[in-house]
VOFI-766208 format. One line per 2 residues: their letters; for each residue x, y, z of N, C-alpha, C. Coordinates in steps of 0.05 Angstrom, whole numbers, plus 5000, padded with zeros to 4 digits. Atoms other than C-alpha are relative to their C-alpha. Layout:
a) X/Y/Z/X/Y/Z/X/Y/Z ~ ...;
REM end
This chain:
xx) 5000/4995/4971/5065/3182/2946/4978/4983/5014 ~ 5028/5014/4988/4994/3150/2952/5016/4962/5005;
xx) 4990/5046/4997/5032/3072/2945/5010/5004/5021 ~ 4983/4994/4976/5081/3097/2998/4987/4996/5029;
xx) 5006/4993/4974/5038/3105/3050/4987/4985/5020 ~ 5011/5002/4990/5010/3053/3072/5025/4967/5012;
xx) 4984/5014/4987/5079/3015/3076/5012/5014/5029 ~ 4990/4993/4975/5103/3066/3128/4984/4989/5023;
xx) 5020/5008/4979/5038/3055/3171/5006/4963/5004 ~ 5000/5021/4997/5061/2979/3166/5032/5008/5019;
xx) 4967/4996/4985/5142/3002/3193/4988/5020/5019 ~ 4988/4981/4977/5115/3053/3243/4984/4981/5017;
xx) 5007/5023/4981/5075/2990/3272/5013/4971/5007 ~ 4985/5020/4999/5119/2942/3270/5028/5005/5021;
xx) 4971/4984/4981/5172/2991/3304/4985/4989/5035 ~ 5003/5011/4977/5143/2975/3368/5007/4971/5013;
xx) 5000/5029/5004/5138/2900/3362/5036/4997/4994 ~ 4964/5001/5009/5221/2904/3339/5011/5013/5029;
xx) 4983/4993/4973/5242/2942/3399/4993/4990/5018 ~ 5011/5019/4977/5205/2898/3447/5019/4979/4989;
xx) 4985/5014/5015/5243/2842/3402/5034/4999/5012 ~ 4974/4991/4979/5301/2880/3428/5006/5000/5014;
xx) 4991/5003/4976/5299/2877/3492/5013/4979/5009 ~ 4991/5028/4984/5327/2832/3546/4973/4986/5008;
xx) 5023/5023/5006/5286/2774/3565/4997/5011/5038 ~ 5011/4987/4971/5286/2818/3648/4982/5009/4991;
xx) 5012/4978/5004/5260/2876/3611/4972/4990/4991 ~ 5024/5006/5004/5205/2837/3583/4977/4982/5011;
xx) 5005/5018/4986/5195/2789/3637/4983/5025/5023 ~ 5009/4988/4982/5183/2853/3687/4981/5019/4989;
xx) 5015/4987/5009/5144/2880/3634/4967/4985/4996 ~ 5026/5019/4999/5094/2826/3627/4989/4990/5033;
xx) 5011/5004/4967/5094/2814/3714/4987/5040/5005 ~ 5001/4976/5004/5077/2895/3703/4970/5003/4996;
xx) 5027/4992/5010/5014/2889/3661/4986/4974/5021 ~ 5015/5011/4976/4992/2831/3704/4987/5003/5028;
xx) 5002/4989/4977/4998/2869/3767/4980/5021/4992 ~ 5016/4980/5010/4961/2926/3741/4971/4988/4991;
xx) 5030/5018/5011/4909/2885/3706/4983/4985/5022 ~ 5001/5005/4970/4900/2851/3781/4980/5011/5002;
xx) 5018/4976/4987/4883/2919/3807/4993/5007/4992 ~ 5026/4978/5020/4847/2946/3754/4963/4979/5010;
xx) 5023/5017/5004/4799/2886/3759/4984/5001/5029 ~ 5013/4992/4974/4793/2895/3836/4988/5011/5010;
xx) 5009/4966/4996/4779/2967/3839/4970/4988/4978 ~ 5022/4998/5014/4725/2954/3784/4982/4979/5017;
xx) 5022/5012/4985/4692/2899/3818/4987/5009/5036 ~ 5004/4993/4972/4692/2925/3884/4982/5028/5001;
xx) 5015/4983/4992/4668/2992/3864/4972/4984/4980 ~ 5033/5006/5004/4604/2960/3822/4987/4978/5022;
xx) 5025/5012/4993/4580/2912/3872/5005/5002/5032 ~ 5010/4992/4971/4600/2948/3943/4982/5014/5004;
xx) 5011/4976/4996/4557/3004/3935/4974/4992/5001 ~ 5025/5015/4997/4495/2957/3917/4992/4979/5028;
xx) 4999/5022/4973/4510/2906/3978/4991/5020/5021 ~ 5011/4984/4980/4513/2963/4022/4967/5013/4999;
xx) 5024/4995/5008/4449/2994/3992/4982/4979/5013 ~ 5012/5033/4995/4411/2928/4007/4998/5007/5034;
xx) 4999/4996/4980/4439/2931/4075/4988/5023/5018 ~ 5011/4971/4991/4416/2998/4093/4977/4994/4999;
xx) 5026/5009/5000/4349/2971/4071/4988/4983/5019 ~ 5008/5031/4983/4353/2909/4115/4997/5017/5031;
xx) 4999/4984/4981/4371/2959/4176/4986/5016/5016 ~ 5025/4976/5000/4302/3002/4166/5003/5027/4996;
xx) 4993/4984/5012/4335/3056/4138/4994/5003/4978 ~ 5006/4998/5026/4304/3100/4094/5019/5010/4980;
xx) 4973/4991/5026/4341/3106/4024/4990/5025/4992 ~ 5007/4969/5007/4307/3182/4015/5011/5007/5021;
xx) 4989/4993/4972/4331/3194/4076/5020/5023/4992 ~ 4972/4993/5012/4385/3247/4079/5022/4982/5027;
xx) 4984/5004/4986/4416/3210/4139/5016/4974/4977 ~ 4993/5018/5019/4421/3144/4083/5014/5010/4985;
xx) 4986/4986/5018/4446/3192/4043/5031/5010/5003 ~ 4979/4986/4987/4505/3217/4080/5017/4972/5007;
xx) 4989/5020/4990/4517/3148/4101/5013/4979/4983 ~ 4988/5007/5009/4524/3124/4039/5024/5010/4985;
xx) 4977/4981/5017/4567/3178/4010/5022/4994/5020 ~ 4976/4999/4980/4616/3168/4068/5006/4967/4996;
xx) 4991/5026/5014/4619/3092/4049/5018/5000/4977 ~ 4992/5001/5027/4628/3111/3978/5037/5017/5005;
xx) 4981/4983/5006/4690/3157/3996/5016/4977/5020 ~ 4982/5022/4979/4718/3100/4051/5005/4977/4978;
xx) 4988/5027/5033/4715/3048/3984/5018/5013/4990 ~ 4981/4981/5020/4751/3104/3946/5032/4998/5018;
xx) 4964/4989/4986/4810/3119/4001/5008/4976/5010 ~ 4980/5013/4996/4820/3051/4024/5009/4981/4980;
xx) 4995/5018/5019/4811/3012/3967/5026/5010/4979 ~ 4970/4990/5000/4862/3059/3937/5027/5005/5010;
xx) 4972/5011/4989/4911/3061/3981/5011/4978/4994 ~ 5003/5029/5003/4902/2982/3986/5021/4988/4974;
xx) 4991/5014/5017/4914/2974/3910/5025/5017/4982 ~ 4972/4981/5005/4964/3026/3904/5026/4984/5016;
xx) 4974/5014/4985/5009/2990/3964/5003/4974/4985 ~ 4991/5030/5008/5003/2920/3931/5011/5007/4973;
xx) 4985/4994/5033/5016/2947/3859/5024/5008/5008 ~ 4983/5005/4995/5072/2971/3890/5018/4983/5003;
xx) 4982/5025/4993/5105/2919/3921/5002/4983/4985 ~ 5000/5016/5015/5075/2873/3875/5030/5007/4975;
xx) 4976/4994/5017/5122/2910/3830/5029/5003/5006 ~ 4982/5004/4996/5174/2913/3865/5022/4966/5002;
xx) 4981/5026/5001/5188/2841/3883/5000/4979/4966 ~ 4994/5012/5031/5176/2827/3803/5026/5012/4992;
xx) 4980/4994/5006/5230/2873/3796/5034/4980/5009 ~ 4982/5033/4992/5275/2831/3844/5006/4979/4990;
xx) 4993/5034/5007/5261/2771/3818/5008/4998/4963 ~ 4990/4998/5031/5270/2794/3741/5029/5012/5003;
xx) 4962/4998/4998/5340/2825/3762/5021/4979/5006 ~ 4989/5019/4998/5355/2764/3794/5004/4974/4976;
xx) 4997/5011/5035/5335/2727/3730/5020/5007/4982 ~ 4975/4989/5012/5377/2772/3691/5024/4996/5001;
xx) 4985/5004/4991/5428/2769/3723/5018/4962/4998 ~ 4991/5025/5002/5439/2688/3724/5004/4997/4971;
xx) 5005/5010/5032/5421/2685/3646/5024/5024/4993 ~ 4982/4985/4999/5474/2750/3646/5032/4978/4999;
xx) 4980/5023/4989/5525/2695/3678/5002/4982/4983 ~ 5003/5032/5015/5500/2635/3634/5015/5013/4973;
xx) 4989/4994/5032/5512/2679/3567/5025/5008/5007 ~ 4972/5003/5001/5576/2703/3590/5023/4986/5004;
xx) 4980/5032/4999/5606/2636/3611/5002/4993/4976 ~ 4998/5005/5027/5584/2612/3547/5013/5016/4981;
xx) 4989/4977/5019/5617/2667/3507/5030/4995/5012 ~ 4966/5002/4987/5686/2653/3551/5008/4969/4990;
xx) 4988/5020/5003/5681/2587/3543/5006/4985/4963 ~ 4997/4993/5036/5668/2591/3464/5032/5005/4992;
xx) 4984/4979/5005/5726/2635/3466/5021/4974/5006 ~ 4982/5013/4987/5775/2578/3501/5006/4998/5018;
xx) 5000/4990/4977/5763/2598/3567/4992/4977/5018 ~ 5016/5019/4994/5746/2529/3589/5010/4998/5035;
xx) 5006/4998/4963/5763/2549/3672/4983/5015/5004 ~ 5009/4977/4997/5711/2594/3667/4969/4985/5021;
xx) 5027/5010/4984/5649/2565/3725/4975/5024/4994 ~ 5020/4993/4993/5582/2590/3738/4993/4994/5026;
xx) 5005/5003/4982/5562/2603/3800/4970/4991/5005 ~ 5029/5005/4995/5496/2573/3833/4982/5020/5005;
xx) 5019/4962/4992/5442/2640/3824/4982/4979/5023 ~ 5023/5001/4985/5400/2598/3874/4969/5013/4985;
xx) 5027/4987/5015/5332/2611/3834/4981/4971/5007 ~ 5005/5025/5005/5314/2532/3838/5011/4984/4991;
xx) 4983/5020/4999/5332/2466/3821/5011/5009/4968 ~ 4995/5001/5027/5323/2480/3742/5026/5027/4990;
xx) 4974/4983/5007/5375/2542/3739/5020/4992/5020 ~ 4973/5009/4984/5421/2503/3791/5014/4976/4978;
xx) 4985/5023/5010/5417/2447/3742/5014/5020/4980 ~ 4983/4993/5020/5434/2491/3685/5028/5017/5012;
xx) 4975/4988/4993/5489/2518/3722/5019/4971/4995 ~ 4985/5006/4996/5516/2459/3740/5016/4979/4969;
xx) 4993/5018/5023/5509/2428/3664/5022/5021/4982 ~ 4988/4992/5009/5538/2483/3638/5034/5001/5016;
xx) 4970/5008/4991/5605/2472/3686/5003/4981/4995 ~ 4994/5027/5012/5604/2400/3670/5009/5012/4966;
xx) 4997/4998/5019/5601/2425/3599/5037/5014/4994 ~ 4973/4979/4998/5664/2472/3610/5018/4982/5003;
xx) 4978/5023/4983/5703/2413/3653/5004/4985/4974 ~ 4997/5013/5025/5687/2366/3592/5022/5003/4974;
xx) 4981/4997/5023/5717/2412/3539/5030/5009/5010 ~ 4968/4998/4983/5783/2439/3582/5006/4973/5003;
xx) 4985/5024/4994/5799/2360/3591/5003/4985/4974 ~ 4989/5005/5016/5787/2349/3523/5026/5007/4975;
xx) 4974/4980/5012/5827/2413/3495/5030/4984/5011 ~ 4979/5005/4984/5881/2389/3551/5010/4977/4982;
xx) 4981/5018/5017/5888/2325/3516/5005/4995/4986 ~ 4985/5002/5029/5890/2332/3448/5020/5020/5005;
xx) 4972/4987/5000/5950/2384/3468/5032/4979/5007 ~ 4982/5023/4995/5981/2334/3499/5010/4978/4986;
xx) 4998/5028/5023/5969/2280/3456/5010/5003/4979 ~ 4986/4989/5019/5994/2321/3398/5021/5000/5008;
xx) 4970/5006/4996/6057/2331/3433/5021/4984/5007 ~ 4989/5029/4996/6069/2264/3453/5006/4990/4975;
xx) 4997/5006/5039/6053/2243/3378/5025/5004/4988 ~ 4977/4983/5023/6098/2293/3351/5030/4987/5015;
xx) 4966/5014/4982/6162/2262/3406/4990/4984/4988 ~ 5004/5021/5007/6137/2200/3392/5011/4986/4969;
xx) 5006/5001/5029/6135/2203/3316/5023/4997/4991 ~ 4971/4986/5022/6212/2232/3304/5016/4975/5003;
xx) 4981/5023/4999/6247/2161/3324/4996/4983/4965 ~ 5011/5017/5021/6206/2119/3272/5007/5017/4970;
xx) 5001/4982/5022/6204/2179/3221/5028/5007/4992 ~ 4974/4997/5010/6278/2194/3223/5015/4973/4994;
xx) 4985/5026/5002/6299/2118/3226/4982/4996/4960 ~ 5002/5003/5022/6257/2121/3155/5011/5015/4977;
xx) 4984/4979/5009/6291/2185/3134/5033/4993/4989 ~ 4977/5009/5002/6361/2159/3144/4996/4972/4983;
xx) 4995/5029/5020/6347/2091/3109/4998/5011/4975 ~ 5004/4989/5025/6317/2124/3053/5020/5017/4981;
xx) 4971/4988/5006/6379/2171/3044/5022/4983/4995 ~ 4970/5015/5006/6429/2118/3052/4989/4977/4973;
xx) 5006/5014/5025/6383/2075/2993/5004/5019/4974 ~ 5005/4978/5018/6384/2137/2946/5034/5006/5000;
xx) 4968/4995/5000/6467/2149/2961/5008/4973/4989 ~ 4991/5024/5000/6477/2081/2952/5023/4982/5022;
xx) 4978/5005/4973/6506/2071/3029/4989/4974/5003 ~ 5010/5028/4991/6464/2012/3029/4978/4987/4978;
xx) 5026/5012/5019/6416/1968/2990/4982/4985/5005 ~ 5028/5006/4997/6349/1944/2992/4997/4965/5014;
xx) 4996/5025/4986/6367/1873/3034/4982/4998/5013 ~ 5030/5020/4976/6319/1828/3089/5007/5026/5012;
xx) 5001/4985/4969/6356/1871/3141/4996/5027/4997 ~ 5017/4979/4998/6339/1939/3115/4965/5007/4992;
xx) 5021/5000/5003/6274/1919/3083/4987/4994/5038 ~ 5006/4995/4983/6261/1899/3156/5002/5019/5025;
xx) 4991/4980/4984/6280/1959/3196/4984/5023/4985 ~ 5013/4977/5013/6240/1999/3144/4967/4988/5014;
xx) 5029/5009/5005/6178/1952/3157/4997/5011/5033 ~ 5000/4999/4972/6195/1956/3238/4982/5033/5000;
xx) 5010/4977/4993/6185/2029/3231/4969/5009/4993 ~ 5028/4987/5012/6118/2036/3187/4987/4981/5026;
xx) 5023/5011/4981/6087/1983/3239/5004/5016/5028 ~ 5004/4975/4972/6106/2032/3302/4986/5018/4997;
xx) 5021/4976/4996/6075/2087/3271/4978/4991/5000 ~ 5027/5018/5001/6014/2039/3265/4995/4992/5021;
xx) 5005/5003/4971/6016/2026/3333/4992/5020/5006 ~ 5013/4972/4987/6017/2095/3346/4976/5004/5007;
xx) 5032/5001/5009/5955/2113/3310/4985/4987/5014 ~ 5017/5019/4991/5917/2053/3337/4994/5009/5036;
xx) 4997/4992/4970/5949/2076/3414/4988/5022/5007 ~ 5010/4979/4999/5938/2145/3404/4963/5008/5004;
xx) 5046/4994/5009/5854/2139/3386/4993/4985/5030 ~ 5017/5014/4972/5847/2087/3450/5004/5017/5016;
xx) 4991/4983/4963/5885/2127/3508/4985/5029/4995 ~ 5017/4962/4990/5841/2198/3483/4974/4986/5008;
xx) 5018/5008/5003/5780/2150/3478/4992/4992/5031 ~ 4990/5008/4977/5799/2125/3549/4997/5024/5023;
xx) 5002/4982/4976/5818/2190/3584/4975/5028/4995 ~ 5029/4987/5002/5748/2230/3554/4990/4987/5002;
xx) 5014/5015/4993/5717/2176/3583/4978/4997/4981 ~ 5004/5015/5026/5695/2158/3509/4992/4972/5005;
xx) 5001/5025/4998/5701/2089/3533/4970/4987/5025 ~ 5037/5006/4987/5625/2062/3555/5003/4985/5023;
xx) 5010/5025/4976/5622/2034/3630/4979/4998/5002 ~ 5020/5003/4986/5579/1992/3647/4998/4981/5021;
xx) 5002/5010/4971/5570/1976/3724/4989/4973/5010 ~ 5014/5021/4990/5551/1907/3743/5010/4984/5029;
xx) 4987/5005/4972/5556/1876/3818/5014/4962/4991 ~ 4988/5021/5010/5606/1817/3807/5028/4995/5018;
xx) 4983/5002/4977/5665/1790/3851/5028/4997/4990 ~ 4962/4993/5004/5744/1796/3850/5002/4968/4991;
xx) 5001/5037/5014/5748/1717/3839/4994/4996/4973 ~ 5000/5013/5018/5715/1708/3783/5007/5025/4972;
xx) 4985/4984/5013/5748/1774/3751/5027/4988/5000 ~ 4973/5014/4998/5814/1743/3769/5009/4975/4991;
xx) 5012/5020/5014/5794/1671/3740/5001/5001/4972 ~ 5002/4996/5032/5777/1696/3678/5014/5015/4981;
xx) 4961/4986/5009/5844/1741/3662/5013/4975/5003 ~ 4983/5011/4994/5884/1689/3687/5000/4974/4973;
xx) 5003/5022/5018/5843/1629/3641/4998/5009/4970 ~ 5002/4979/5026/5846/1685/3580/5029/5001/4995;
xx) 4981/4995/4998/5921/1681/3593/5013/4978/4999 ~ 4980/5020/4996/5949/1616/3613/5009/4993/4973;
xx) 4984/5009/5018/5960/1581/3543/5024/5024/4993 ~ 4986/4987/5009/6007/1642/3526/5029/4997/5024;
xx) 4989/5006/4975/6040/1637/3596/5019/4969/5005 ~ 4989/5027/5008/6056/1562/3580/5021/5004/4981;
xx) 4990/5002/5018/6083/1573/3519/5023/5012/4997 ~ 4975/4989/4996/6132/1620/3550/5017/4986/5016;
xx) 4986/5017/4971/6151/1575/3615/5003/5017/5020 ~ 5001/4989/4986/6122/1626/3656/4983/4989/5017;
xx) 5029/5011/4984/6085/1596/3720/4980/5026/5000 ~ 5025/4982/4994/6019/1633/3726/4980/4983/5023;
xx) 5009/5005/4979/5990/1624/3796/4973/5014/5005 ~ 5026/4981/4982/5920/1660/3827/5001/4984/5026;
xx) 5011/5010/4965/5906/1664/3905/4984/5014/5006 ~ 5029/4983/5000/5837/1685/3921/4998/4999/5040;
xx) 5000/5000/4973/5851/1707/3992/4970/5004/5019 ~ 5017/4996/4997/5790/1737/3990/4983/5015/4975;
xx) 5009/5001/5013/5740/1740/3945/4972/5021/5000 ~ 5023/4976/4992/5693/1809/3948/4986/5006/4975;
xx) 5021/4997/5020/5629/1836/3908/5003/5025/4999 ~ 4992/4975/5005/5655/1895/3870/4976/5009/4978;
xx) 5009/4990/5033/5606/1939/3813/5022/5016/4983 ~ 4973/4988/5017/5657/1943/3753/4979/4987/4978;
xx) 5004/5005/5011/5645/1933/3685/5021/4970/4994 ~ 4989/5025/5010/5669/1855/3669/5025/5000/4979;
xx) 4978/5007/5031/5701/1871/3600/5020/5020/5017 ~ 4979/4989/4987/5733/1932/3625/5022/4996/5022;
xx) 4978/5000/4979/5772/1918/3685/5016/4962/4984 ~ 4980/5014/5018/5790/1850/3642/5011/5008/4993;
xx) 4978/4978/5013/5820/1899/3596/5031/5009/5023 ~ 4974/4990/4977/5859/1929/3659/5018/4966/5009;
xx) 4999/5018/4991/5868/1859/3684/5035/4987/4979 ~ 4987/5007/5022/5894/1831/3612/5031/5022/4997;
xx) 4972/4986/5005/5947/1890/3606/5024/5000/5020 ~ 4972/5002/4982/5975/1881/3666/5018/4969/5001;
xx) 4979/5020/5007/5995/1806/3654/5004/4994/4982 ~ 4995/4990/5023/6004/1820/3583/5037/5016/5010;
xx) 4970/4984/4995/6065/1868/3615/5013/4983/5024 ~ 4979/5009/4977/6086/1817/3667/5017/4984/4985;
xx) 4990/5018/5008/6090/1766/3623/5016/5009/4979 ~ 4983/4993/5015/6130/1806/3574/5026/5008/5012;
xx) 4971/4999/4977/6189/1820/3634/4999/4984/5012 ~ 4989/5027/4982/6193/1755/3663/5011/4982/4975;
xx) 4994/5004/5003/6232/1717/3640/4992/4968/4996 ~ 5003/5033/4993/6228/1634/3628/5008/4989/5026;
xx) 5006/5014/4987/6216/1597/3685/4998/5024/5027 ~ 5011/4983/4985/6196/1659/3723/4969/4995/5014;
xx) 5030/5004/4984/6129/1672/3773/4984/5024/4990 ~ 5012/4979/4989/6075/1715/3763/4971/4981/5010;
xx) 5022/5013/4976/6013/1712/3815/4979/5024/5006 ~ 5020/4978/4995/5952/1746/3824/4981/5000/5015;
xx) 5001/5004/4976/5928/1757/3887/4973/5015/5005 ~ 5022/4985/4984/5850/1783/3917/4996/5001/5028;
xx) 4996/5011/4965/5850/1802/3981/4989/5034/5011 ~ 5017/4982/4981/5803/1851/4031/5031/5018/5008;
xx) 4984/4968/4992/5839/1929/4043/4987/5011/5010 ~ 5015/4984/4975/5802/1954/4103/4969/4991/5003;
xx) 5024/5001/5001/5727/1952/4106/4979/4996/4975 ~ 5014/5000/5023/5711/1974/4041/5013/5004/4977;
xx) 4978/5007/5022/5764/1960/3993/5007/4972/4993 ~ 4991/5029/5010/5787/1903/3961/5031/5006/4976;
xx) 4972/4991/5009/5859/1900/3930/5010/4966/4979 ~ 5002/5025/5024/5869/1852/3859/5035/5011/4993;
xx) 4961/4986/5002/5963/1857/3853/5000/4967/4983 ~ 4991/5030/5026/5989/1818/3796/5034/5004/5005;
xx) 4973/4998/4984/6064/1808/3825/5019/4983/4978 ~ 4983/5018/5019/6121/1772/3772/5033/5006/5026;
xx) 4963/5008/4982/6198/1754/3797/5017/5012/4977 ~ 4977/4996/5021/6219/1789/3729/5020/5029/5002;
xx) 4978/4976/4999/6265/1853/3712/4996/5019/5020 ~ 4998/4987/4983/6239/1897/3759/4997/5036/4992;
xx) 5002/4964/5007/6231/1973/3753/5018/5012/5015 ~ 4986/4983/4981/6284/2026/3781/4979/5020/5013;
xx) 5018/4981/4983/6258/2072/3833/4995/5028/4982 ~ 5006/4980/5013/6268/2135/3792/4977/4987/4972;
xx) 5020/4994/5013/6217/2109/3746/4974/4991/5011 ~ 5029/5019/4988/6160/2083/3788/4983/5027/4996;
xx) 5013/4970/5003/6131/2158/3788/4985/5004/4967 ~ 5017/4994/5029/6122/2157/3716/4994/4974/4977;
xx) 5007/5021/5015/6101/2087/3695/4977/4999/4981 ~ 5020/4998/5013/6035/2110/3678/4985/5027/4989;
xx) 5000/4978/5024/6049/2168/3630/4995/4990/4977 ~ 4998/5006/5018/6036/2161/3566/5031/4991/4981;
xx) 4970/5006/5018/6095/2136/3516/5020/5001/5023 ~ 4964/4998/4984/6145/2136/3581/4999/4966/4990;
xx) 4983/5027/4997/6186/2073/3578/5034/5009/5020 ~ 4973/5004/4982/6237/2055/3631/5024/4985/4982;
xx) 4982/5009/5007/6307/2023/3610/4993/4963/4999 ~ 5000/5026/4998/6287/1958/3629/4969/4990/5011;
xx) 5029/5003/5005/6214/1958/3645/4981/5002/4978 ~ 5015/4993/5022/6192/1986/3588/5016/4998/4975;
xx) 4980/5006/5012/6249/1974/3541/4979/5006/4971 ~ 5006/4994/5019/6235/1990/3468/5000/4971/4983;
xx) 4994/5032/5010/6256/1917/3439/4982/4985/5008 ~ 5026/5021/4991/6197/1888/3481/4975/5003/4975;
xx) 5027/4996/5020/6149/1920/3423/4973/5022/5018 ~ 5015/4984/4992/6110/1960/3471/4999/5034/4995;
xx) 5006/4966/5015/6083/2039/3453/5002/5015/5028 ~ 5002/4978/4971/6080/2060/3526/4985/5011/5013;
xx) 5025/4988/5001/6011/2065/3523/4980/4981/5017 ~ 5024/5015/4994/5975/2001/3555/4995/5007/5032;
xx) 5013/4992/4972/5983/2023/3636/4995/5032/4999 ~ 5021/4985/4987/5957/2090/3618/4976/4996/4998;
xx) 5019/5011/5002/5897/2064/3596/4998/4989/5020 ~ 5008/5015/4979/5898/2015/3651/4990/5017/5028;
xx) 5005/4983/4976/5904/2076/3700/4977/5009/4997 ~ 5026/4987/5002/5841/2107/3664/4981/4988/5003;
xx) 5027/5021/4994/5795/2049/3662/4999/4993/5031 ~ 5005/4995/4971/5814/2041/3738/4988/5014/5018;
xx) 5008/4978/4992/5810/2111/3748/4959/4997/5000 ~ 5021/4987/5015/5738/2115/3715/4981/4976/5021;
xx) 5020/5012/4967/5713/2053/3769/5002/5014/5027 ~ 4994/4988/4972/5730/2097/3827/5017/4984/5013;
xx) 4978/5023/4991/5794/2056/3838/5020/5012/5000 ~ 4972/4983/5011/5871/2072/3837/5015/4983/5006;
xx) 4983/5025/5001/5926/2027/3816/5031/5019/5010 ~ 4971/4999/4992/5998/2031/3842/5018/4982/4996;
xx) 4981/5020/5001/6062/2003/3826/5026/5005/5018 ~ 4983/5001/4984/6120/1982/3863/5021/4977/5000;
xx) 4976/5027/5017/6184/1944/3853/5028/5004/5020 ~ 4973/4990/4979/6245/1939/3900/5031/4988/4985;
xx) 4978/4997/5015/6292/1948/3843/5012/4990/4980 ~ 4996/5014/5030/6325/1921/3772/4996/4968/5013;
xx) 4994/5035/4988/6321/1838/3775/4975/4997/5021 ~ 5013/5009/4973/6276/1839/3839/4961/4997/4998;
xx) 5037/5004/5001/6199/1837/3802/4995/5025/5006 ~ 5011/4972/5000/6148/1884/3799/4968/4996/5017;
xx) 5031/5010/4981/6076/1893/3838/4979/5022/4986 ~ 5026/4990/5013/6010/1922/3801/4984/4997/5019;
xx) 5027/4996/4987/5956/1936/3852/4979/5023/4992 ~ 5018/4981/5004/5898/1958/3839/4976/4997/5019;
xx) 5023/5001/4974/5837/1978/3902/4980/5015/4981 ~ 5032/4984/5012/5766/1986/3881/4984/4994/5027;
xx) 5008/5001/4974/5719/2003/3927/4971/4971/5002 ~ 5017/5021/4999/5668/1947/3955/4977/5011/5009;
xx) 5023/4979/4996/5594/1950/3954/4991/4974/5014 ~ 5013/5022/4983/5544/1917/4003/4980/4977/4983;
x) 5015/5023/5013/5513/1854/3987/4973/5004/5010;
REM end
């Protein structure tokens, strides 16, 4: 019993220290603005009653008042009881209040960190519409509000697109995967045999799904803005210049003219490589629907005040109207814009839309019908020189 006892005296002191442990971080926040307030007025009251009673004393001396006196006497006892009643009152009303607006402001505390952990717990959960509102406390719980909604927005757009992207995949996947299915069956029946033209129709399909793959990792990398801008001030000219001279030998080699007209030439902040990228895909896809001895032309030219508008225009196949809406979906392909025999995945103008997107830009297409060409514009905004 004697060993026993001196572990309890360690658990019935520790019990205190564990349920404080326990609390919320109000309860201990209004518990520590608590002893402070108190500790305040304790310190007040004590200084005030040891060194009014001597000041006054003193004074009474300076006055010519005798301290045997009983009038001194009376005079100071009625001091001593006016220290007592106002100084109490005094540090009774401020301990009060003092306590009260600690209470306020630790409910209000509570309360936001209340908000913060239960966003976080929703958004854990999958709940990624779930905001936080601004508690107004200052800048540092406005920011964490507003990082923790950025944080929310982030993962809802990434959930969003690997849903998407999976189910694109999975459409995507069953052309190539059944065209290897059925070969494979008709080699195993013996409906066919291992020749150039099915060894190539088998190879066609393993390099699509390799496209995939490769398409699939850029366009998530792209629209979770994965992909690193970086902003430099630089002008539509020599963006348009440098696509165009990245392009021509290929353009030759088809007997496609490739033209630029630098109507006007403005100082945009884009990243160089990036909007090349956009640049490159779009006459990358002109030059794959025009035809020999076709035009494409790429045009800079001032859109109001503070826009500037870079349109890469060809004379080739043309887009139907019912697909202009969805040119820059993932995997769509039109009949004759996007044709499957060209080799394309379906994937390079969404990307193009996101790297646009991601300059504070927005591209549009437009085409006045099969045969009649197609028009790629894209407006970014212009910054002052």
């Amino acid at each position: 019993m004697t060993a026993r006892r001196p572990h309890r005296r360690r658990d019935s002191a520790a019990s205190p220290r564990q349920a404080l442990a326990g609390s919320s971080f109000g309860t201990r926040l209004f518990l520590a603005l608590t002893v402070v307030v108190i500790g305040c007025a304790a310190s007040a009251w004590l200084v005030a009653s040891a060194l009014a009673p001597g000041i006054f004393h003193d004074h009474l001396g300076q006055a010519g008042i005798d301290h045997n006196s009983s009038q001194a006497a009376h005079v100071e006892e009625a001091f001593a009881w006016a220290i007592v009643l106002a100084w109490g009152l005094a540090v009774a009303v401020a301990v009060l209040l003092a306590l009260a607006v600690s209470w306020y402001v630790t409910r209000r505390v509570q309360r936001s960190l209340t908000a913060v952990t239960t966003s976080t717990a929703r958004i854990a959960g999958g709940r990624y519409d779930t905001r936080v509102p601004s508690p107004g406390l200052g800048r540092e719980f406005d920011e964490l509000a507003v990082t923790v909604n950025e944080l929310a927005r982030r993962l809802g757009a990434t959930e969003s697109t690997r849903r998407r992207m999976l189910a694109d995949l999975g459409h995507e996947m069953r052309t190539p995967i059944a065209t290897l299915d059925s070969y494979l069956e008709a080699l195993d029946d013996g409906v066919r045999t291992l020749d150039d033209d099915t060894r190539h129709v088998l190879r066609e399909a393993t390099h699509r799904l390799g496209r995939l793959a490769q398409d699939i990792t850029a366009v998530s990398r792209a629209e979770e803005h994965l992909t690193r801008i970086r902003p430099v001030p630089t002008t539509t000219g020599v963006l348009v210049t440098a696509a165009v001279d990245a392009v021509r030998e290929r353009y030759e080699s088809k007997g496609v003219d490739l033209h630029s007209r630098l109507d006007d030439s403005m100082v945009v902040s884009v990243d160089p490589d990036r909007l090349g990228q956009v640049l490159g895909n779009l006459l990358d896809n002109a030059l794959r629907h025009t035809a020999c001895g076709g035009t494409v032309t790429v045009t800079s030219r001032r859109a109001g005040n503070d826009r500037v508008e870079v349109t890469v225009a060809d004379t080739g196949e043309g887009i139907a109207p019912e697909h202009l809406d969805h040119l820059f979906d993932r995997f769509y392909r039109a009949d004759t814009a996007r044709d499957r025999s060209h080799g394309g995945s379906g994937i390079g103008l969404t990307i193009t839309r996101t790297l646009v997107e991601a300059h504070h830009g927005r591209i549009r297409a437009h085409s006045d019908g099969p045969g009649r060409g197609a028009r790629f514009t894209i407006e970014l905004p212009v910054i002052a020189v």
